[in-house]
C-alpha positions, 0 to 999 in steps of 0.5 A, a space after each residue: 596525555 596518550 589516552 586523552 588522544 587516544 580517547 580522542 581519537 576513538 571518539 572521532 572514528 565513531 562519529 565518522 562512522 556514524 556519520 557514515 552510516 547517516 550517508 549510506 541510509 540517506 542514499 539508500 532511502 533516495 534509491 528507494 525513492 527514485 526507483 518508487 518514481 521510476 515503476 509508478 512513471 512507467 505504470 501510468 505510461 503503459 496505462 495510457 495506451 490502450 490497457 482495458 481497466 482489466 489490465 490497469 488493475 491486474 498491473 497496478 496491483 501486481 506492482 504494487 505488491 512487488 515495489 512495498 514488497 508486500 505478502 498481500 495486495 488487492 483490489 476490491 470493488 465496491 458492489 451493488 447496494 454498497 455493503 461489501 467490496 468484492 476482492 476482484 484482483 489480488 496477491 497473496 490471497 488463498 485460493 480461490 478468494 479472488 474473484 469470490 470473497 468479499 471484505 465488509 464495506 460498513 461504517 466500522 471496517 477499513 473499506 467502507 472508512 476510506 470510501 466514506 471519508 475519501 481518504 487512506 486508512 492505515 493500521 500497524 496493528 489490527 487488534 489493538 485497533 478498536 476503531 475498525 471491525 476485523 473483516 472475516 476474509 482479513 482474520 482468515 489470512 492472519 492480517 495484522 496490518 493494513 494500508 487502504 486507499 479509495 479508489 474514487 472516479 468522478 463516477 463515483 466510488 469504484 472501491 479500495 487498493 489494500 496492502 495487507 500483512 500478516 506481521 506488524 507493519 507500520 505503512 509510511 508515507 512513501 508507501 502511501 505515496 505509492 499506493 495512492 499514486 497506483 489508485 490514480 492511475 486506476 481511477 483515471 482507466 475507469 473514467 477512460 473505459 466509461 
C-alpha cells in the first residue's frame, strides 16, 4: 500500500511540475508578446512625427534585428527595371554590402516571390528549398533561413524587409506579425514623403 501512495504521490509532483512549466512558458511567451507590441506601438509613434523615410528604414530595421534577435536584417529596394533590390539598409551584413550589393529580384528568388505574390515568404532551410534560386549575396553570407516580407505602397512596390540566418530557423508567426507590422510603417513614410 506505501508504494501505491508513494507512487501515487511521484506521479502528482510530476504533472504539478509539468503543469508548472505550461504557466511559465504560457507567461513567457505573452511577455514576448506584449513587449513585441509595445516596440512596434513606440516605432510607429516616433514614425509619425517628422522622420524622413530614411530614418523609418534605418529604425524599422534596426528594430527589427533587436526584437527577433536576428544575425541579419535588411531593406532592400527594388531598382529600375525591377530585376534586383538593392540592399539599402541593413544588420549583420559584411562590409560595404549595404548601400552596394544587390539580391536577385526574378520570378525564382525570395524577393522578387513576395513582390510578385504580395505576400511573405519564409524558409527554414534554403537548400532544401527548391522553390527559390539561392541569391549569390545570400550564399556569401552562409543563409540558411529567411522570412521576406513586401514592402508595398500605393505607389507601387518599394521592396522587401528580410530576416536572414545563417542556422536553421523556423520563422513563426509572431515573427511574421512583427516584420509585417515594421514594413507597414515603412510603407506608410513613403506614401507620407511622396
Amino acid at each position: 500500500m506505501r508504494e501505491c501512495d508513494a507512487m501515487a504521490s511521484r506521479k502528482h509532483a510530476v504533472v504539478r511540475s509539468q503543469e508548472e512549466s505550461l504557466t511559465a512558458a504560457r507567461r513567457s511567451i505573452q511577455a514576448e508578446i506584449r513587449a513585441r507590441h509595445a516596440a512596434l506601438s513606440a516605432y510607429r509613434s516616433q514614425a509619425v512625427s517628422p522622420f524622413s523615410l530614411e530614418q523609418t528604414i534605418t529604425e524599422g530595421v534596426a528594430l527589427t534585428a533587436r526584437v527577433l534577435r536576428a544575425e541579419r536584417c535588411a531593406v532592400a529596394r527594388l531598382v529600375e527595371g525591377g530585376e534586383a533590390l538593392l540592399l539599402h539598409a541593413g544588420i549583420g551584413w559584411r562590409e560595404d554590402v549595404v548601400g552596394r550589393a544587390h539580391l536577385a529580384a526574378g520570378t525564382g528568388t525570395l524577393g522578387g516571390y513576395a513582390l510578385e505574390h504580395h505576400g511573405p515568404v519564409i524558409v527554414e532551410d534554403l537548400a532544401l528549398n527548391a522553390d527559390f534560386d539561392i541569391d549569390p549575396l545570400l550564399a556569401r553570407h552562409a543563409t540558411v533561413s529567411a522570412l521576406i516580407v513586401p514592402i508595398w505602397p500605393q505607389s507601387g512596390p518599394y521592396g522587401i524587409l528580410g530576416v536572414f540566418s545563417s542556422v536553421r530557423r523556423l520563422f513563426g508567426p509572431l515573427d511574421l506579425e512583427f516584420v509585417q507590422g515594421v514594413a507597414d510603417v515603412i510603407r506608410a513614410a513613403d506614401y507620407r514623403e511622396r
